[in-house]
Each structure stands twice: as structure tokens, then as C-alpha cells.
C-alpha positions in Angstrom: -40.6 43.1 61.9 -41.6 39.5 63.2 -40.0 38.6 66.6 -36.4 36.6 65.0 -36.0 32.6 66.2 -33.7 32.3 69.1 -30.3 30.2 69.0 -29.4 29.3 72.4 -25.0 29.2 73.5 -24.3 28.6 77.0 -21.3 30.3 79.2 -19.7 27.4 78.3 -19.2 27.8 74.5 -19.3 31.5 74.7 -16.3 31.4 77.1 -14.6 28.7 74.3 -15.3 31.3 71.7 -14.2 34.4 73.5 -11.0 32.4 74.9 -9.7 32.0 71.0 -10.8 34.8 69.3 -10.8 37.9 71.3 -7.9 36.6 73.8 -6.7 34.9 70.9 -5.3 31.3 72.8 -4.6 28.4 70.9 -6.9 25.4 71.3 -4.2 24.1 74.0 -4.2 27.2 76.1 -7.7 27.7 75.8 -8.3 23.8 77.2 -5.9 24.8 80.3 -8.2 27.9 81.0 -11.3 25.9 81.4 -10.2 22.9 82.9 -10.7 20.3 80.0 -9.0 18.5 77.6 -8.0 20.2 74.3 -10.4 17.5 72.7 -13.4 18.4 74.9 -12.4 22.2 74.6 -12.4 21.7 70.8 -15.9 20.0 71.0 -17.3 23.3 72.6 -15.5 25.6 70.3 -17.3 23.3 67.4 -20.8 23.7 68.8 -20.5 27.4 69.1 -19.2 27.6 65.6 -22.2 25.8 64.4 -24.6 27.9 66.8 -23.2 31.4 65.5 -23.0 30.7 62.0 -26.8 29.8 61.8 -27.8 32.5 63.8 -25.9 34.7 60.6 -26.7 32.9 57.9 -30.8 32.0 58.7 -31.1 36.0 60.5 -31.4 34.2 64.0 -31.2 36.0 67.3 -28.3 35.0 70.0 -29.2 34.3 73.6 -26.3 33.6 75.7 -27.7 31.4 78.9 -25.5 30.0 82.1 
């Protein structure tokens, strides 16, 4: 097997990620937790979304950096 593409997600959009779906916080609780706005906290969320769903659908590895 070739050696799989890399994405890259940060502590920071792990922690969004982890925050609403394994503690299972709503996009206001989750914003208090890390000490951001909802909008900003939202913003993370998204980018994580994006980052996990093409490391699925194009058979991409996940590195989770600080």
C-alpha cells in the first residue's frame, strides 16, 4: 500500500469537534469551554468538518498537531 496523503487538524478544531460530538455541547456551551465566541467557535467546528470529511471521502490519513 502507498504511504496515504496527510490532512493536518490542530488541538484547536479537534477540541471543537470532541466538545460537540462526544461531550455532546451545543455550539453555545462549546464557545464558553474554549474561551471564544460562538461565532469563532463555529468557525473552528466548520474547518474540522471540512478537514475530516476529506480525509474519508479522498482515503486521507489524520494527523492531529498542537
Amino acid at each position: 500500500m502507498s504511504e496515504l496523503e496527510i490532512v493536518e487538524i490542530n488541538h484547536e478544531e479537534i477540541e471543537s469537534y470532541r466538545l460537540r460530538y462526544i461531550e455532546g455541547l451545543d455550539q453555545k456551551e462549546a464557545a464558553k469551554k474554549m474561551a471564544t465566541s460562538a461565532s469563532t467557535y463555529q468557525r473552528i467546528l466548520g474547518a474540522a468538518h471540512k478537514k475530516i470529511a476529506e480525509a474519508i471521502i479522498k482515503g486521507k490519513a489524520i494527523k492531529i498537531t498542537k
